[in-house]
C-alpha positions in Angstrom: 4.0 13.2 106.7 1.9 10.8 104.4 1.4 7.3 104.7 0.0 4.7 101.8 -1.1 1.6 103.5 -1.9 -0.8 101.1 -1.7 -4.3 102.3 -4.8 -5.8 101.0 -3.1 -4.8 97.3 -0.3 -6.4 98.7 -1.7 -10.2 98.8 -3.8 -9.7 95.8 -0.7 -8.4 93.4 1.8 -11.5 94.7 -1.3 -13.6 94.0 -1.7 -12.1 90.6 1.7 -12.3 88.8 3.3 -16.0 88.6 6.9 -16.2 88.5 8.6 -16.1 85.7 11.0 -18.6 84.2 12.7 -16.0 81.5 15.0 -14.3 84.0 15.1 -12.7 87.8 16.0 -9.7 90.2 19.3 -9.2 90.7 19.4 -8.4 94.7 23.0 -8.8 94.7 23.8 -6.5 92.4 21.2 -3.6 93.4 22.0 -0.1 93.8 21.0 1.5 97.3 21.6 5.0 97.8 20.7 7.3 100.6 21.5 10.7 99.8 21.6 13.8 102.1 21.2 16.6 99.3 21.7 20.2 100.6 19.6 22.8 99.9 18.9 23.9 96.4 22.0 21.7 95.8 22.0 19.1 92.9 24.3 15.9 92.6 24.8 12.9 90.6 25.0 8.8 91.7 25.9 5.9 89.5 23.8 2.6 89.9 26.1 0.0 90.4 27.0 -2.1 87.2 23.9 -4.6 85.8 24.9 -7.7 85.1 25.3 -9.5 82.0 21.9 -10.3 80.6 20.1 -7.3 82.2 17.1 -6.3 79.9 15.2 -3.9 82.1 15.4 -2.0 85.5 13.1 -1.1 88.0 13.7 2.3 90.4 12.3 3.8 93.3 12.8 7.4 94.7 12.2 8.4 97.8 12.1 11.5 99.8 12.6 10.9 103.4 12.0 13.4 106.5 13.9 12.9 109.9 14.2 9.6 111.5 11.8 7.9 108.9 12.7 4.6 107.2 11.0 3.2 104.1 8.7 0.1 105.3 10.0 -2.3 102.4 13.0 -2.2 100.4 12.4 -2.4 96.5 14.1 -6.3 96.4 11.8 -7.5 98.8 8.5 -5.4 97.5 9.7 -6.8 93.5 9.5 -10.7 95.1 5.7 -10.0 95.7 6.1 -9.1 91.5 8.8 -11.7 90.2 7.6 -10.6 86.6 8.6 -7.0 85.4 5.2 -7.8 83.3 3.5 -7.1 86.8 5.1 -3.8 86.9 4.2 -2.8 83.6 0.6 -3.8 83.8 -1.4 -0.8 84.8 -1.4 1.3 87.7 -1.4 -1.2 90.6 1.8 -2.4 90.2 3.3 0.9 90.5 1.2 2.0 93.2 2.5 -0.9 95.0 6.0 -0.1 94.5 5.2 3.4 95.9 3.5 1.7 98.6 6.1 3.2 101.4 6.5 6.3 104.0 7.6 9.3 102.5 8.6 12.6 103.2 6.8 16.2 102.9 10.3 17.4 100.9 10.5 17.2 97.4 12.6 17.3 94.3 13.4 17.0 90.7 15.5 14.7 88.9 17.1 13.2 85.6 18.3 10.2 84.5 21.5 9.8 81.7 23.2 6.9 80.5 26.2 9.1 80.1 28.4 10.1 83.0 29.4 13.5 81.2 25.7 14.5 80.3 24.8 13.6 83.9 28.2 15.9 85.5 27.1 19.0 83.1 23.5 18.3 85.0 25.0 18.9 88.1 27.0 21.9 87.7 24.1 23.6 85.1 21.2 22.0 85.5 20.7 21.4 82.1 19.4 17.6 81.7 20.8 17.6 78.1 20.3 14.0 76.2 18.7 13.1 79.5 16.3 9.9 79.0 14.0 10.6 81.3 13.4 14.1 83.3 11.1 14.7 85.8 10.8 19.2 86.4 8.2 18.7 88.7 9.3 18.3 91.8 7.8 15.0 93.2 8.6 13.1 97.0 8.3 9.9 95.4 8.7 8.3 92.3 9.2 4.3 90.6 9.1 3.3 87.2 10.3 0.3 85.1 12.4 0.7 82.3 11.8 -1.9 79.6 14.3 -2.4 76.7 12.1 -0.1 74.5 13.3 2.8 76.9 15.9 5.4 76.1 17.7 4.6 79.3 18.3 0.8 78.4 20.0 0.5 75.1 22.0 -2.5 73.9 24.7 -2.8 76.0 23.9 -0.2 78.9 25.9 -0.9 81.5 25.5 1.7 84.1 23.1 5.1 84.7 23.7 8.4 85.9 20.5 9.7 88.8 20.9 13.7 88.8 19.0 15.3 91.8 18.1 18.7 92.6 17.3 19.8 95.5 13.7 21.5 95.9 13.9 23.0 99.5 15.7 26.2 99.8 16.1 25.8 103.3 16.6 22.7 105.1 18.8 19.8 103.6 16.9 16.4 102.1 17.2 12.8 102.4 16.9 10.9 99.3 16.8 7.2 98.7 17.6 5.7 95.8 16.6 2.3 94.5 17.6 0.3 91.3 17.0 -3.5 90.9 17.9 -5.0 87.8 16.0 -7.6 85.6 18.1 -10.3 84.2 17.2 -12.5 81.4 18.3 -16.2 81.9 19.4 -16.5 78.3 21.0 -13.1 77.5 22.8 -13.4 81.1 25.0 -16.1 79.1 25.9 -14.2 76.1 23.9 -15.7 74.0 22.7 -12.9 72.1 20.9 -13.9 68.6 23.9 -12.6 66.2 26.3 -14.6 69.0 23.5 -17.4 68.1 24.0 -16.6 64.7 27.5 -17.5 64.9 27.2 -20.8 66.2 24.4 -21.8 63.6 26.8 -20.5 61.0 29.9 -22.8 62.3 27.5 -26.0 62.5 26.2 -25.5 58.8 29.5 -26.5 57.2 30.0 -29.6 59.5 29.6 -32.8 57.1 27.1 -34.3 59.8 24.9 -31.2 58.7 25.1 -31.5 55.1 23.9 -35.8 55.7 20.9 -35.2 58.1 17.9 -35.5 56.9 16.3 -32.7 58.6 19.0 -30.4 58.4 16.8 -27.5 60.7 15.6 -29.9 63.4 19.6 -30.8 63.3 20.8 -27.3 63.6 17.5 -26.5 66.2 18.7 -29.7 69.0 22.8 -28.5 68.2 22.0 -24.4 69.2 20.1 -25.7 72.4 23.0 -28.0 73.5 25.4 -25.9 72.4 24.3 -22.9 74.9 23.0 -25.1 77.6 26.4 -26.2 78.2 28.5 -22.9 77.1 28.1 -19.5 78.0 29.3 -17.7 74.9 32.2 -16.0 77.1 33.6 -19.5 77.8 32.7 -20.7 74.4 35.3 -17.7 73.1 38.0 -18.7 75.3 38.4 -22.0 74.2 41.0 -23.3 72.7 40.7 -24.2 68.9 41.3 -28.0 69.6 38.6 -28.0 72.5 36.9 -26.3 70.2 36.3 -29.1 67.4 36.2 -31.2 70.5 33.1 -30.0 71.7 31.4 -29.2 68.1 32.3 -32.9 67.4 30.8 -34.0 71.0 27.5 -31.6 71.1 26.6 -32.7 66.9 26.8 -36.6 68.3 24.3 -35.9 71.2 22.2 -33.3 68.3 22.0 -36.4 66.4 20.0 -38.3 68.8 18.2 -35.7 70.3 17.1 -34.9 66.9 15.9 -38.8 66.1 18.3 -38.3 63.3 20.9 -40.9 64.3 19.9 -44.2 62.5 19.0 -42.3 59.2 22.6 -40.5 59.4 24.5 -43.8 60.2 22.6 -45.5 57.2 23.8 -43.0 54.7 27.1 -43.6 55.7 27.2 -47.1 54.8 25.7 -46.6 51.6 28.6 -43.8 50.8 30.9 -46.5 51.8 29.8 -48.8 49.5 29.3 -46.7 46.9 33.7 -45.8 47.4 33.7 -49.5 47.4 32.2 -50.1 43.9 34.3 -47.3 43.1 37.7 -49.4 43.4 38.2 -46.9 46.6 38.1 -48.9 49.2 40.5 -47.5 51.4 38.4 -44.4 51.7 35.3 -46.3 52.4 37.3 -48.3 55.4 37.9 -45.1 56.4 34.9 -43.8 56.8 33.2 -46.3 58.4 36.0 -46.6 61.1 35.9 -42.8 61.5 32.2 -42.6 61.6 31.0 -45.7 63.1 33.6 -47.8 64.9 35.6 -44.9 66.5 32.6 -43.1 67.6 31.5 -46.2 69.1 28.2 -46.7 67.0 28.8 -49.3 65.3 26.3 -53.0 65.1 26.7 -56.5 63.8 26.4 -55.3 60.4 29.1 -52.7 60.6 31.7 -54.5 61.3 30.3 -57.1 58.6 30.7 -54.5 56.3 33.9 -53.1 57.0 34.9 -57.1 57.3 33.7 -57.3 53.8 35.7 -54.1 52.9 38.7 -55.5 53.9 38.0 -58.7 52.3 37.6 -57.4 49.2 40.8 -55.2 49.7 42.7 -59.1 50.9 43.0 -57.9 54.5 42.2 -60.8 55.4 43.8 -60.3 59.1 41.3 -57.6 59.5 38.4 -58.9 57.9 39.0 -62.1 60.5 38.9 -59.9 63.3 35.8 -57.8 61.6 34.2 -61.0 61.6 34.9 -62.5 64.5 33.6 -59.1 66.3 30.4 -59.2 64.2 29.5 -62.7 65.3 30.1 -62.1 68.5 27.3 -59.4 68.2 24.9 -61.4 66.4 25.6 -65.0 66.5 22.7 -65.8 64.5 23.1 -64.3 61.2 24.5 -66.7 59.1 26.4 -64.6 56.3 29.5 -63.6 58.9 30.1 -67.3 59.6 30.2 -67.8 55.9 32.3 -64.8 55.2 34.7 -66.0 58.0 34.4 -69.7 56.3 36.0 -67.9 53.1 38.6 -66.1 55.0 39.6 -69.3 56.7 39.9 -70.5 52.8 41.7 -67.2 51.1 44.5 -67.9 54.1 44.7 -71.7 53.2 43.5 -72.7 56.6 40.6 -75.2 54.7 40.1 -77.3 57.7 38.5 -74.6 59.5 36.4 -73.7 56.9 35.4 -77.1 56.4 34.4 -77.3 59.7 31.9 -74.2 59.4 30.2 -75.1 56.1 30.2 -78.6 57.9 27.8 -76.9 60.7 25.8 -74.6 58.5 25.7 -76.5 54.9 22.0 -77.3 55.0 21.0 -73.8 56.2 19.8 -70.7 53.9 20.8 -67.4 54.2 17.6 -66.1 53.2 14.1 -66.9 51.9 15.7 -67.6 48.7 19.1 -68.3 49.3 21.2 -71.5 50.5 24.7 -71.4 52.1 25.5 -73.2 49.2 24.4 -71.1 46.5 25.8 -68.4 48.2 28.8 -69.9 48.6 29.1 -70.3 44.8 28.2 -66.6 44.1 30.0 -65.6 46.3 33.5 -67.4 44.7 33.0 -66.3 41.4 32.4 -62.4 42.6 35.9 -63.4 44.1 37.3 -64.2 40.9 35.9 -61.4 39.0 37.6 -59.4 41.1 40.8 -60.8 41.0 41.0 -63.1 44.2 41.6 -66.3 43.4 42.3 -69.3 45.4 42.8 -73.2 44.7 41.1 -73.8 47.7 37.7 -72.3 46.1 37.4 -76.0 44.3 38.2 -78.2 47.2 35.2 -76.4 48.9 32.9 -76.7 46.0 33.6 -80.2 45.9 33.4 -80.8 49.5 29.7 -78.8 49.4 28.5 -80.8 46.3 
C-alpha cells in the first residue's frame, strides 16, 4: 500500500492558479468508472459524451486494493486547479492530481478515439491507431490532454480507455476518471468559420457599406450577435426572425460602435441628394425607413422630410412634418416659417399671416431675416413649379 500525502502542495497550487474566465469543468458531465478487471483480462469503457465546447480533458487512473477508496475525486481535486494551464505547468500539477491512495496492482492501458480500434484492443491487444499507450504497467496515472493531442481532435466527442490486466492471479479494481474542460465561447457554437459566417452575412447589409468604420461596425455586430445567439439557435431561426434580429443587433452595433450620428447624417445627405435629383419619393422613403420608423429621428428630420413633402405639394404631410418638428424644437425659427408657407400653398393666408405677424422682425440666422428668407424661399417655389397667388399678398403684407 502507498500513500502520497501532499497537503502543504495542496494550499500552495489553489493559491497559485486563478480562475479562469475562458471556460470550466464539466462535473456534470464527468465519466466515473470503477472497474473490476479479471486477471490478465483486458476491457474497454467509453467516457461519457463532452459537451459542446469541450477543448481539453483531464484523466485519472487508479489502481485500487481491497476496501480502499481514493481520498479526493478528480472534480473536486481540478477546483483547487480551475485552469487546465495549472495542469499543464510542470510537474506539481500532476503530482497533485496523483495525490491519492493507490493500490500495489498494476496495469497497462490505451486510449482511442475510435470505438472499433479500441474493441480490436480488447480481443488482441493490439493498441492500433491508439493515441496514447502506456506498456508499462503503472498503478496510477493522470494526464491532460490539450487540443494539440491526438486524442482531442476537432469534433471528438467520446474516447475509448482499453485496460489490461497486469496480475495473473487475483482480479483488479480500476478507477477511472475523465473531467472535461469547456470553453465558454466554443460551448455556443461559435466556432471562427461559424464566426466567419455571420461576418460574411453582415458585410452586404447597407448599414455596413455607410459606416464609417466599417471593421469597428462589423467588430461590436459579431460580439452582439453571439452574446445573444448560440449558433444552434441562430440556425433554427426562421428566415423572417432572421432579418429581424440582423436588423435589431446592426441598430444596437451602431451605437455601440459610436457610429450612430455619422450613419444617420449620411442618410440625410443621400436624401437630399434623390431630392435634387427630381426623386423625391425615394428620398421620403428613406428617411421614413431609416429615421422615423426606426424611431431616430430629431427636429431636423422631420423638417426635412416636411421639406420633402413640400417640395413634392404634400402639403397635408409636410403640415404634420412640421407641426411634429416644432413641437421638438420650438425655437428654431425655419419650421414656423415653412409651416407659414404651407398655411399659404393651401390658401389658408390668415394663418400664415398670423405667424410672419409673430416672427417678422426675427432672423433665421446671422445673416438671414425671416423676410429675406421668405422671399428666397418663394421664388425657389416658383422655379420649381409651385406657384400660388397668395405668395404676393404675403410679400406685400411683409413689405
Amino acid at each position: 500500500m502507498k500513500f502520497s500525502i501532499l497537503g502543504l502542495l495542496l494550499v500552495c497550487t489553489s493559491l497559485a492558479f486563478a480562475q479562469s474566465n475562458e471556460g470550466f469543468w464539466d462535473n456534470i458531465r464527468t465519466t466515473d468508472e470503477t472497474l473490476i478487471l479479471e486477471a490478465g483480462k483486458r476491457k474497454v469503457i467509453k467516457t461519457n459524451d463532452f459537451p459542446k465546447g469541450t477543448t481539453e480533458v483531464v484523466y485519472r487512473i487508479s489502481l485500487l486494493d481491497d476496501n480502499q477508496k481514493i481520498s479526493s475525486s478528480l472534480v473536486s481535486v481540478l477546483k483547487a486547479i480551475p485552469d487546465p494551464t495549472g495542469i499543464s505547468q510542470g510537474a506539481a500539477g500532476t503530482v497533485f492530481l496523483l495525490s491519492t491512495i493507490s493500490g500495489d496492482d498494476k496495469c497497462k492501458f490505451a486510449v482511442f478515439t475510435n470505438e472499433n480500434d479500441a474493441l480490436q484492443y480488447e480481443k488482441t491487444g493490439v493498441a492500433k491507431n491508439a493515441c496514447i499507450v502506456q506498456d508499462e504497467p503503472v498503478n496510477k496515472a493522470a494526464k491532460l490532454l490539450t487540443e494539440k493531442s491526438k486524442c482531442m481532435t476537432p469534433g471528438t466527442q467520446n474516447l475509448w480507455f482499453g485496460f489490461q490486466s497486469d496480475n495473473w492471479v487475483m482480479k483488479e479494481k480500476i478507477v477511472l476518471e475523465v473531467v472535461p474542460w469547456v470553453n465558454y465561447n466554443l460551448r455556443s457554437g461559435w466556432t471562427n468559420e461559424n464566426k466567419k459566417e455571420i461576418l460574411a452575412l453582415a458585410e452586404k447589409l447597407e448599414i455596413t457599406q455607410k459606416v464609417t468604420n466599417k471593421d469597428l461596425f462589423l467588430g461590436n455586430f459579431l460580439e452582439v450577435f453571439i452574446a445573444k445567439y448560440t449558433y444552434a439557435e441562430y440556425k433554427k431561426l426562421l428566415t423572417a426572425e432572421k432579418a429581424k434580429a440582423v436588423d435589431t443587433i446592426s441598430e444596437e452595433s451602431l451605437v455601440n460602435s459610436g457610429q450612430l450620428n455619422s450613419y444617420l447624417e449620411r442618410l440625410r445627405n443621400e436624401a437630399q441628394k434623390l431630392n435634387f435629383s427630381s426623386k423625391s419619393d425615394d428620398a421620403v422613403a428613406k428617411i421614413q425607413k431609416e429615421i422615423i420608423e426606426k424611431n431616430r429621428a430629431t427636429a431636423a428630420d422631420y423638417g426635412l422630410i416636411g421639406s420633402l413633402y413640400l417640395s413634392s405639394k404634400q402639403f397635408v404631410k409636410a403640415e404634420t412634418a412640421y407641426l411634429k418638428a416644432i413641437s421638438m424644437n420650438p425655437s428654431e425659427l425655419n419650421y414656423r416659417l415653412q409651416l407659414a408657407h404651407v398655411y399659404t400653398l393651401t390658401d389658408r393666408i390668415a394663418k400664415a399671416k398670423d405667424i410672419h405677424k409673430m416672427y417678422r422682425e426675427n432672423n433665421l440666422s446671422n445673416n438671414t431675416s425671416w423676410i429675406a428668407q421668405t422671399f428666397y424661399d418663394f421664388q425657389k417655389f416658383e422655379a420649381n413649379g409651385i406657384l400660388s397667388k397668395n405668395f404676393i399678398k404675403i410679400l406685400r403684407y411683409l413689405d
